[in-house]
VEXKOL-635225 format. One record per residue (C-alpha): residue number from 1; residue in one letter; x, y, z. Coordinates in steps of 0.05 Angstrom, whole numbers, always signed. Example, Ala and Ser with C-alpha at 12.3 -4.5 7.8 and 13.67 -1.06 7.14 Angstrom:
# VEXKOL-635225
<resi:1	resn:a	east:+246	north:-90	up:+156>
<resi:2	resn:s	east:+273	north:-21	up:+143>
//
This chain:
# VEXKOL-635225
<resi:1	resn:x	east:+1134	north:-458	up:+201>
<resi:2	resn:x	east:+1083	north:-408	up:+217>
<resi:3	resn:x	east:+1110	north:-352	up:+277>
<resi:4	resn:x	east:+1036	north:-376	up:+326>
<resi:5	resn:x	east:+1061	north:-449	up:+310>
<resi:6	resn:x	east:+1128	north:-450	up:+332>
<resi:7	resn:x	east:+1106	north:-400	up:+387>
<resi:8	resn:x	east:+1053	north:-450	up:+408>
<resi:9	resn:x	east:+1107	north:-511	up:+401>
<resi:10	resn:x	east:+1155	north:-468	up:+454>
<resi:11	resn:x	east:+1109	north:-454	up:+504>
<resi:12	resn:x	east:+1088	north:-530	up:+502>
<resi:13	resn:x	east:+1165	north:-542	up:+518>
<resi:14	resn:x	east:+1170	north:-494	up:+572>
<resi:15	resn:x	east:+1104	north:-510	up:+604>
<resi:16	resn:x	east:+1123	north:-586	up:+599>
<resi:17	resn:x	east:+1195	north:-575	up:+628>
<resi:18	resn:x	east:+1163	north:-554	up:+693>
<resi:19	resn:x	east:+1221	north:-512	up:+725>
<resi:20	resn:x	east:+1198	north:-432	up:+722>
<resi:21	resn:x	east:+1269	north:-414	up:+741>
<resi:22	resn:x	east:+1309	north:-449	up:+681>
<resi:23	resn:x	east:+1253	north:-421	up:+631>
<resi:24	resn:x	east:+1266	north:-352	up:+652>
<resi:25	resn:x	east:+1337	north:-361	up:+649>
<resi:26	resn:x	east:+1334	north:-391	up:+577>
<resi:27	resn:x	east:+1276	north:-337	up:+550>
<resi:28	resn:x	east:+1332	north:-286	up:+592>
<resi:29	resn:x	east:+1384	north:-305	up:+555>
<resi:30	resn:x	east:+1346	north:-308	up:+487>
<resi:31	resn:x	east:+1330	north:-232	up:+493>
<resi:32	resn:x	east:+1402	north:-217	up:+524>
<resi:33	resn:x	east:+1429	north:-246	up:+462>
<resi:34	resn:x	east:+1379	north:-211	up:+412>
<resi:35	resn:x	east:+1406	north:-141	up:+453>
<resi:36	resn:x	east:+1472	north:-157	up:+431>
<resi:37	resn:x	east:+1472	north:-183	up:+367>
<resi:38	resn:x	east:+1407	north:-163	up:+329>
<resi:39	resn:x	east:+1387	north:-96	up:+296>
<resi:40	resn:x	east:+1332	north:-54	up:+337>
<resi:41	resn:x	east:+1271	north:-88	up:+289>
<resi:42	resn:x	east:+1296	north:-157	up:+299>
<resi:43	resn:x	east:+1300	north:-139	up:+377>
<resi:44	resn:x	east:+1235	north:-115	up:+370>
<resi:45	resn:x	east:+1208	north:-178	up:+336>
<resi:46	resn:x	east:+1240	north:-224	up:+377>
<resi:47	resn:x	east:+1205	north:-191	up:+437>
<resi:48	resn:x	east:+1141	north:-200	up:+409>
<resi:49	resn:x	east:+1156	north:-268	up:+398>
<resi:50	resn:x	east:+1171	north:-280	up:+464>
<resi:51	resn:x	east:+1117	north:-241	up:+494>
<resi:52	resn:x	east:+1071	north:-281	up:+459>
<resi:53	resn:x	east:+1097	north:-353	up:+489>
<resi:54	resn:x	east:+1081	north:-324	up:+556>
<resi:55	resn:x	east:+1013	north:-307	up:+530>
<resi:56	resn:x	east:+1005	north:-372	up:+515>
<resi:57	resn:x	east:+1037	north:-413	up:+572>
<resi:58	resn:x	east:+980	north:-363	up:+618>
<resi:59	resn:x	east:+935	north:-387	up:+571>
<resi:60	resn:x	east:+945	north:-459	up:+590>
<resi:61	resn:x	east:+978	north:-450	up:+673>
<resi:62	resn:x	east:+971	north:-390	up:+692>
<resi:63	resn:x	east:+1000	north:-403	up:+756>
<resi:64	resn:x	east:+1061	north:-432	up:+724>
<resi:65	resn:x	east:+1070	north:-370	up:+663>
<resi:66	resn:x	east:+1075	north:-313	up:+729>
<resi:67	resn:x	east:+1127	north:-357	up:+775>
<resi:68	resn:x	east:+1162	north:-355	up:+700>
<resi:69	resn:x	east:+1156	north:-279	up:+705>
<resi:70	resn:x	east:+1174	north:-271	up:+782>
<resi:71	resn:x	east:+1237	north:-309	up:+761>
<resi:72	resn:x	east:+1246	north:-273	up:+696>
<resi:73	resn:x	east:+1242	north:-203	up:+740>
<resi:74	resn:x	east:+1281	north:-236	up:+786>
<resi:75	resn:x	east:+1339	north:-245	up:+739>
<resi:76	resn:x	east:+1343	north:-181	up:+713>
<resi:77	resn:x	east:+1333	north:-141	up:+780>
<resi:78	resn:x	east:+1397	north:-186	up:+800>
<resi:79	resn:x	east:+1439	north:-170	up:+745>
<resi:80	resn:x	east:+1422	north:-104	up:+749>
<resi:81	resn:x	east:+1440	north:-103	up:+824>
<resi:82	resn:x	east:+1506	north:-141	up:+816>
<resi:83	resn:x	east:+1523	north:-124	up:+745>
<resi:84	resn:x	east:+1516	north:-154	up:+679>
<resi:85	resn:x	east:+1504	north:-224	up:+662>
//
């Protein structure tokens, strides 16, 4: 399947889910992963990936794609406070 198509397919799940803070838990924990276990290029490419689902959720609710990021940020200001995840 084509990298925009599954992309598009994920943000479709995330925007129809409807809860910001489980979606930036789950796209959290998909990069915290990646950090751990893939090489620096597949980090890098998972990132983009990523990126680009948010590009497309604020494509389609705005509104909805930043409370994603405020809880995203959120996340990782708290972990980073308290420790690691």
């Amino acid at each position: 399947m084509e990298l925009e198509t599954l992309a598009r397919l994920y943000a479709a799940e995330y925007i129809k889910k409807g809860d910001a803070l489980a979606v930036a838990e789950i796209l959290y924990d998909i990069m915290d992963v990646s950090v751990r276990d893939d090489s620096v290029p597949e980090q890098e490419t998972r990132k983009k990936f990523l990126e680009r689902i948010v590009y497309i959720m604020n494509e389609h609710d705005r509104e909805y794609a930043e409370e994603v990021t405020k809880e995203y940020l959120s996340i990782t200001i708290d972990l980073i406070t308290r420790g690691a995840k």
